[in-house]
C-alpha positions in Angstrom: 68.7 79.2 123.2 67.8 81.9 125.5 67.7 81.3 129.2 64.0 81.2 129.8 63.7 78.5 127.9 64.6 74.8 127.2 65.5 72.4 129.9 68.2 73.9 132.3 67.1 76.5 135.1 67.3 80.0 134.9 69.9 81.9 137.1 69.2 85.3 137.7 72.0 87.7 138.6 74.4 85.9 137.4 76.8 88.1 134.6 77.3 86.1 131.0 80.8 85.1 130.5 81.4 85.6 127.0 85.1 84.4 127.1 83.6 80.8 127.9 82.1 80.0 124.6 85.4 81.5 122.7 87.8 78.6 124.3 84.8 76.2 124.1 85.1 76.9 120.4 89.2 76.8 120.5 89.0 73.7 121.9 86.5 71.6 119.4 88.7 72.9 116.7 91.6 71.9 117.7 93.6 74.8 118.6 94.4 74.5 121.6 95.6 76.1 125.1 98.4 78.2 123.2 96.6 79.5 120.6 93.6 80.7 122.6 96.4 82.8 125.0 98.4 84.0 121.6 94.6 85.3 120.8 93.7 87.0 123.8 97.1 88.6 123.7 96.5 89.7 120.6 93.7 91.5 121.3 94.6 93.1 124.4 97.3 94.2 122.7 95.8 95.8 120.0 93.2 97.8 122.1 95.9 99.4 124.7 93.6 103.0 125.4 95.9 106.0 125.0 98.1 104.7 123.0 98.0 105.4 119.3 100.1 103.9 116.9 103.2 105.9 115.7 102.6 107.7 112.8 105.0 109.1 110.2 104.1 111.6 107.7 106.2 112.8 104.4 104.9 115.6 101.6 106.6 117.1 98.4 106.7 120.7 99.8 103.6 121.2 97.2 101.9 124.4 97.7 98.6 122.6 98.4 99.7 120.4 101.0 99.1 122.9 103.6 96.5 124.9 102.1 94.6 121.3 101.6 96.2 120.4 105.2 97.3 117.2 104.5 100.6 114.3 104.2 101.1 113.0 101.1 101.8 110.0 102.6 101.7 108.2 106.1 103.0 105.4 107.8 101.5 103.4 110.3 103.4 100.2 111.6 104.3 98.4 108.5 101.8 99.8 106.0 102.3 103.2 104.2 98.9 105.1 103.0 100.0 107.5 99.8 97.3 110.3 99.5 95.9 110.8 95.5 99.1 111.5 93.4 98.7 113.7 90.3 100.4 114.8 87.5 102.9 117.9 88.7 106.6 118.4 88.5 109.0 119.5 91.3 107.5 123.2 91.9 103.9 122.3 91.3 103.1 122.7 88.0 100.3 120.6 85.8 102.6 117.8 83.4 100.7 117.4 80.3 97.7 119.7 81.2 94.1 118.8 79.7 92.9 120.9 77.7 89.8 123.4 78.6 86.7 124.6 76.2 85.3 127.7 77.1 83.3 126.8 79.8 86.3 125.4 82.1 85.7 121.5 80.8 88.1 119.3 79.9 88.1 119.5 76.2 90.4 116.4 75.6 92.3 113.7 77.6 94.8 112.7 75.0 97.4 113.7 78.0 96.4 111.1 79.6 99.2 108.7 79.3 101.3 111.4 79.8 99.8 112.3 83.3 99.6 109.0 84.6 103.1 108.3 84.1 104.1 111.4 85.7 101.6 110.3 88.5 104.0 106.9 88.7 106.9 108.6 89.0 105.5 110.8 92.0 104.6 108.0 93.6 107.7 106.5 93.6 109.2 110.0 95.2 106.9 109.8 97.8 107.7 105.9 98.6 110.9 106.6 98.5 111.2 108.9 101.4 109.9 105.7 103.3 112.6 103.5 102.0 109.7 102.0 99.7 109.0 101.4 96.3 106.4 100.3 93.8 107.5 96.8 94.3 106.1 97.2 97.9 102.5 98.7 96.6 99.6 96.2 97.3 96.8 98.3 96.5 95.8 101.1 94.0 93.3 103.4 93.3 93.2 105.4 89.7 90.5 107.8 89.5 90.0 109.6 86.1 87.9 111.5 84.3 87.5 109.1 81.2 87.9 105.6 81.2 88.4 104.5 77.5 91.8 106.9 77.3 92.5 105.7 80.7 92.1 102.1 80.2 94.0 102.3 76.7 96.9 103.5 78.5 97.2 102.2 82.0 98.0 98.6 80.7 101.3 99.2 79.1 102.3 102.5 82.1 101.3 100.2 84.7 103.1 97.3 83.5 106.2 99.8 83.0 105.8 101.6 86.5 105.6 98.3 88.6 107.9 96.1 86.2 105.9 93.6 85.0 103.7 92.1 82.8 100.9 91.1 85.7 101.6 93.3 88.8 100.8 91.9 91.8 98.5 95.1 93.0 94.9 94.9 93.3 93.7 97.8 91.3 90.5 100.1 91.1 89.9 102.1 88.5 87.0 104.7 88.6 85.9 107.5 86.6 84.6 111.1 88.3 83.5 114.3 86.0 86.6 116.8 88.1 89.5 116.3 90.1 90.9 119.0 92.1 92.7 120.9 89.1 90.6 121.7 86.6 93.6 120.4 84.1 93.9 117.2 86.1 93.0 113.6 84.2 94.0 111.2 87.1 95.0 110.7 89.7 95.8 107.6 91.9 96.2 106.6 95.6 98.1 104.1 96.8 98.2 101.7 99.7 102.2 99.7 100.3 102.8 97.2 102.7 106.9 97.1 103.8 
């Protein structure tokens, strides 16, 4: 109900008080004095201007990190973003590298399996500079380019890399014609909560 209409008088001038209706709510559902305080603390503390949030950032000393321009990984407050991971070994190199027809294409993904294990285990490199591990992931992203040899082998590598039959990650999986190397099959980004 707008103030031009229904029963009650208009007052002009007179500024809306939005933080009225919030406690009138608190109140009918029970909540209470404390909670509504713990709320309004909450919220003032979360939008403090000036003031971001402490970030930490960790890489692999890959060559592309700093012609991309990116972290690997970062952490803000309890919650650790890990950028894609792919399939390379210490210095860089492709692990299990597709295969190529003329044209530049990947020609076969039978190195699947064998990237996306490699992409677990540089996952757990970059967690681990963060004092985390798979255990702590809570949400993952798999992007490859094509799904039935991805989906054949990222049940049993999963269950492997996190150590269980049914991890407890909620998981994406999508399917994209390239990644950034031509060679590359997957590659999958992670979010962990510590």
């Amino acid at each position: 109900m707008n103030e031009s209409s229904g029963s009650s008088p208009a007052t002009p001038n007179r500024p809306t008080q939005q933080v009225k209706p919030r406690r009138g709510f608190l109140k009918t559902s029970g909540l209470g004095a404390a909670t509504a305080l713990l709320a309004a603390t909450a919220t003032t503390a979360a939008a403090k201007p000036g003031r971001p949030p402490a970030r930490r950032a960790e890489g692999l000393g890959m060559p592309w990190e700093d012609q991309y321009g990116y972290a690997q990984a970062v952490q803000v407050g309890d919650t650790i973003y890990v950028s894609g991971q792919l399939s390379h070994d210490d210095k860089g190199n492709m692990v299990g590298p597709a295969k190529l027809d003329a044209s530049g294409r990947i020609a076969d993904h039978a190195n699947m399996e064998v990237q996306m294990r490699q992409t677990y285990a540089n996952a757990k490199k970059i967690l681990a500079r963060f004092g985390a591990s798979l255990a702590d992931v809570v949400e993952e992203v798999l992007y490859v380019t094509d799904m039935e040899t991805a989906f054949a082998a990222a049940g049993p590598v999963r269950k492997e890399a996190y150590g269980s039959q049914k991890p407890k990650v909620a998981s994406t999986i999508l399917v994209t014609p390239r990644l950034a190397l031509p060679t590359q099959l997957i590659e999958i980004k992670f979010v962990a909560k510590v």
